[in-house]
N, C-alpha and C positions, 0 to 999 in steps of 0.2 A: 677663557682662552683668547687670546690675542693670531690675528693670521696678518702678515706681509706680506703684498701682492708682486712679484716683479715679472716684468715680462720681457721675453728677448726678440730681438729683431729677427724678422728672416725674408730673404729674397722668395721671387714669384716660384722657381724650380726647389724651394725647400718644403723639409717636411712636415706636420701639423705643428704651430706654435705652442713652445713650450712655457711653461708660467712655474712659479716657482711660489710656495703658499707657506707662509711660518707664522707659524701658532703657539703661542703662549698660553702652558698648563699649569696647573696646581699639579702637586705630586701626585694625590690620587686621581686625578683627571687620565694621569700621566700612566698610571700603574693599572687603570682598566685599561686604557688604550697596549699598553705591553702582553698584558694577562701572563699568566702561569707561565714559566718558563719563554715567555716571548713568544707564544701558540698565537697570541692576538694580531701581533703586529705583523708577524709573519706571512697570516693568513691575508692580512690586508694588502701588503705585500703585495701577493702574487696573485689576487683577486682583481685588483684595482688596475694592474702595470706601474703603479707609481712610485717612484721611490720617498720612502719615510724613515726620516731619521729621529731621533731627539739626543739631544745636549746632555751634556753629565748631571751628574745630580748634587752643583755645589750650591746651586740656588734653589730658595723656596719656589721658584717659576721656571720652570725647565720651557727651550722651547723643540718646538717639533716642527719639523720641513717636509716638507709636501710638493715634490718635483714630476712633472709630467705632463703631458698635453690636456685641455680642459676635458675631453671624456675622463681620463685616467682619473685626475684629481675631482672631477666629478664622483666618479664611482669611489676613492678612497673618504671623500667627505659621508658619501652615502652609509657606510660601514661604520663611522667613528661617530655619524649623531646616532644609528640606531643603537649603537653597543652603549652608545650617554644613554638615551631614550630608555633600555632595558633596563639599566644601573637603576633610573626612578622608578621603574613600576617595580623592580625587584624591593627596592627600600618601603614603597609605599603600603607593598603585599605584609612585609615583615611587620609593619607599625600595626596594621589593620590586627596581624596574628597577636598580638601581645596586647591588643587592648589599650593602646596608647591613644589619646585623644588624636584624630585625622584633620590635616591639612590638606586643601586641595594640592596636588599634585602638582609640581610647580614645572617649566616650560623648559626645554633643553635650551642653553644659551652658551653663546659663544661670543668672544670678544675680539675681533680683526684691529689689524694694526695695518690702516692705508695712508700713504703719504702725504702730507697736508696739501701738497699741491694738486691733489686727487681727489680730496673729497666735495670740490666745488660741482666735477663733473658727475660726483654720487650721488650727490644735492639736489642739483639741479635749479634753473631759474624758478626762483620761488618757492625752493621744493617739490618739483614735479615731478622728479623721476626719483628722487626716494617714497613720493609717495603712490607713483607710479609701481613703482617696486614693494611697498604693505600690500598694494590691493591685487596686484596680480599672484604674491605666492603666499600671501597670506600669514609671512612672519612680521613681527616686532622688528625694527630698526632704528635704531638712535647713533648720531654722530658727535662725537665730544667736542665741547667749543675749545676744549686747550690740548697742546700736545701734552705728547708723553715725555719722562721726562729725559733728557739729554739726548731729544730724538726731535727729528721733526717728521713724526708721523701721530696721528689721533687715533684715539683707539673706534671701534664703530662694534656698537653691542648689536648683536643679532640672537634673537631669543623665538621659541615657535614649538613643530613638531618636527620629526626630523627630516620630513618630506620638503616640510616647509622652509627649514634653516638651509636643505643642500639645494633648492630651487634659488633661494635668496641670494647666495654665495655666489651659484652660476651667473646670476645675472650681474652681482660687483665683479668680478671677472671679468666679464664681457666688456664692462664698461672701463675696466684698466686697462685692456686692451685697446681702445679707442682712443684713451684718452692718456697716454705714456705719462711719468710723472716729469715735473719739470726744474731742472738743475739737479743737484745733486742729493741723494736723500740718506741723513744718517738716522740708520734702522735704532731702534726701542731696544734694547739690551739690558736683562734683568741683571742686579751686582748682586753677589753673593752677602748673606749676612755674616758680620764678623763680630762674635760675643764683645762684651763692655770687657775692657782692661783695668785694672786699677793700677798705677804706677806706686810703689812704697817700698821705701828702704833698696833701691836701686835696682828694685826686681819690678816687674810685668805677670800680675795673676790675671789670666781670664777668668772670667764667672760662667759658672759650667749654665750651660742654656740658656744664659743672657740674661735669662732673669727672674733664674731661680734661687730663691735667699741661703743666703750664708749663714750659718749656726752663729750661734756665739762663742763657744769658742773658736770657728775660725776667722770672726770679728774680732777676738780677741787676742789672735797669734798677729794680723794684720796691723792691728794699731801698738803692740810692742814694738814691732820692726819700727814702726812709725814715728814712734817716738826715740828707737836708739839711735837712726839715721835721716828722718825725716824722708819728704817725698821729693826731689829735686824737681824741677822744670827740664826737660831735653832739649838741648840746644839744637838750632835748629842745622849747624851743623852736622850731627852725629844724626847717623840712619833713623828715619822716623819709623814708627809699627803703622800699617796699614788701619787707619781707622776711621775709612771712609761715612762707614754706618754707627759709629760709636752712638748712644742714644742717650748719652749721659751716667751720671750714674747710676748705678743700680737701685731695683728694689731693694734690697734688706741695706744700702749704706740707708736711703733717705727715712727708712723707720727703725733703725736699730735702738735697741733699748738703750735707755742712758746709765745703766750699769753696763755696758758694753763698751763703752767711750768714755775714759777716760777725761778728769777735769785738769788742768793745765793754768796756768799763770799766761795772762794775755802774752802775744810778745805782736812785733812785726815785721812784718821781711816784704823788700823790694826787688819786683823785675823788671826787666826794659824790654819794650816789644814793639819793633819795626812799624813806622806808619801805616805802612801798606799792610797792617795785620794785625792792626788795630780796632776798624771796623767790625770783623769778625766775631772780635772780644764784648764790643758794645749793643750789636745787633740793631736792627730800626727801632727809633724810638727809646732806646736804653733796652730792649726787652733781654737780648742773651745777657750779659752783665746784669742786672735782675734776677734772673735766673740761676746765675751761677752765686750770688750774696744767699738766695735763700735757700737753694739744696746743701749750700758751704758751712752757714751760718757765719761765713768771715765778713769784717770789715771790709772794703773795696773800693779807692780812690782810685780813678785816673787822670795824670797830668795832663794841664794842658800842653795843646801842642807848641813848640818854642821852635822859633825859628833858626833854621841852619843843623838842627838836631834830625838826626834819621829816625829816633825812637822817641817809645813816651815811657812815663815811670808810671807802674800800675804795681801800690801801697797795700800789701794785706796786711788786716788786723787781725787777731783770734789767738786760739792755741795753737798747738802746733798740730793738731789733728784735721781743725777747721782749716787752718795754711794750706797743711798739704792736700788736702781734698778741693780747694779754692784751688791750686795746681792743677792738679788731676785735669778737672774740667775745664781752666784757660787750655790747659796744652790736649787735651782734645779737640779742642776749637781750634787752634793752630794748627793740628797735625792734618784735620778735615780738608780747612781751608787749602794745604796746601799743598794735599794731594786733589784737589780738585782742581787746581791750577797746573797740576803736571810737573810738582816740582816735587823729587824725591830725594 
């Protein structure tokens, strides 16, 4: 779990400062903190005084908000390590029951999300008041030497018993509040997963779970289409599919059986792809273009750059099955590229 510390300002006649704590779960992190009909969360709720939310469930990381003055969210952390804390002894009671070989009992852990211009004052010169902070409450604490990513905040793992984890928290608290973060800070935001797409014969199949294999015959309905219309490249005109997370292609394209794939007569086809979106295609060091010649198995030249031209020619050779899967994956790389750049 990841938590974000932010703290608000308040004059001498205001009321106890409030702090605002977001935490990044896993789903069942997420689903004991809810329990049964939302009886958990409820309870926490109205136990704690603090308000707790959590995010929709499009991402494998949901996160959870935790707003209130430090007793409240003290008392709501109190609640949410022991309900973790019980999760392990109840798991640990059932392994014991069935006679499964026993693991020590492993530590409740949480994973905070502080601003990097925050964690020098967690730190401390030399380390001294992180370690400061192991020896007085007696948790685990590690701070990450790199942000998170498209964030600048570092995650900070706090691991212990739950006495120990909600002592440890209090005092990063304390210490955000001393020490406010500085400029502007864009929070750690999990992106939703988006299954692999295959483009073929002018359609868009998802692959049901991302990456769960395809039969053969629906291998085989795919490379027909593929072969009566081929897989075009999308221009970068026409609406791109969101495929920020594309992961390549799939399990069952890169092991399908080769009675599944069709043989074909070499041919080759050429496209032109914008300087600026070129890199993309060759990655450091040649590695993505590499990558795309041997999941493809196509041929793969690209020209050099010529001056006064906006574009380079990038040559594939194969069938036309290896073409259009050599497609596929340039214009996944393309479409990644540039929706990461904001260009839709």
């Amino acid at each position: 779990m990841a938590t974000d510390i932010n703290n608000m300002v308040q004059n001498d006649n205001s009321p106890p400062t409030m702090l605002t704590v977001r935490m990044i779960m896993q789903g069942k992190e997420v689903g004991s903190i809810i329990g049964k009909k939302g009886d958990n969360i409820k309870k926490f709720r109205e136990d704690s005084g603090a308000k707790i939310n959590i995010s929709d469930g499009s991402c494998p990381e949901r996160i959870v908000t935790v707003t209130g003055t430090t007793d409240c969210i003290n008392k709501a952390f109190t609640f949410i390590c022991k309900k973790f804390e019980e999760d392990l002894q109840n798991a640990f009671v059932l392994q014991d029951l069935q006679n499964t070989p026993t693991v020590p009992k492993p530590p409740v852990t949480l994973r905070l999300v502080v601003p990097a211009s925050q964690c020098g004052s967690l730190i401390g010169k030399g380390g001294s008041k992180i370690k400061e902070i192991r020896e007085t409450t007696g948790a685990q604490i590690q701070v990450a030497s790199e942000m998170l990513p498209n964030s600048t905040e570092r995650a900070v793992t706090v691991s212990g018993t739950a006495d120990a984890i909600t002592a440890c928290i209090q005092n990063i608290c304390n210490i955000m509040l001393e020490s406010p973060p500085k400029g502007a800070t864009i929070q750690y935001r999990p992106k939703p997963v988006v299954p692999p797409v295959i483009f073929t014969g002018g359609q868009a199949y998802t692959v049901p779970g991302g990456q769960i294999p395809l039969t053969i015959p629906e291998m085989n309905k795919l490379h027909q289409i593929s072969l009566q219309q081929g897989i075009p490249i999308i221009p970068t005109s026409q609406p791109l599919l969101p495929m920020h997370h594309a992961p390549g292609i799939p399990v069952a394209y890169r092991h399908a059986s080769p009675a599944a794939i069709p043989q074909n007569t070499q041919q080759t086809h050429e496209i032109s792809i914008p300087n600026d979106l070129i890199g993309c295609i060759i990655g450091r060091g040649g590695q993505k273009i590499n990558e795309i010649r041997q999941m493809s198995g196509a041929m793969i030249k690209i020209s050099n750059a010529e001056e006064g031209s906006p574009d380079r020619k990038v040559t594939i050779t194969g069938t036309i099955e290896t073409i259009g899967l050599a497609q596929y994956l340039i214009n996944t790389r393309i479409t990644s590229e540039m929706c990461g750049m904001g260009i839709r």
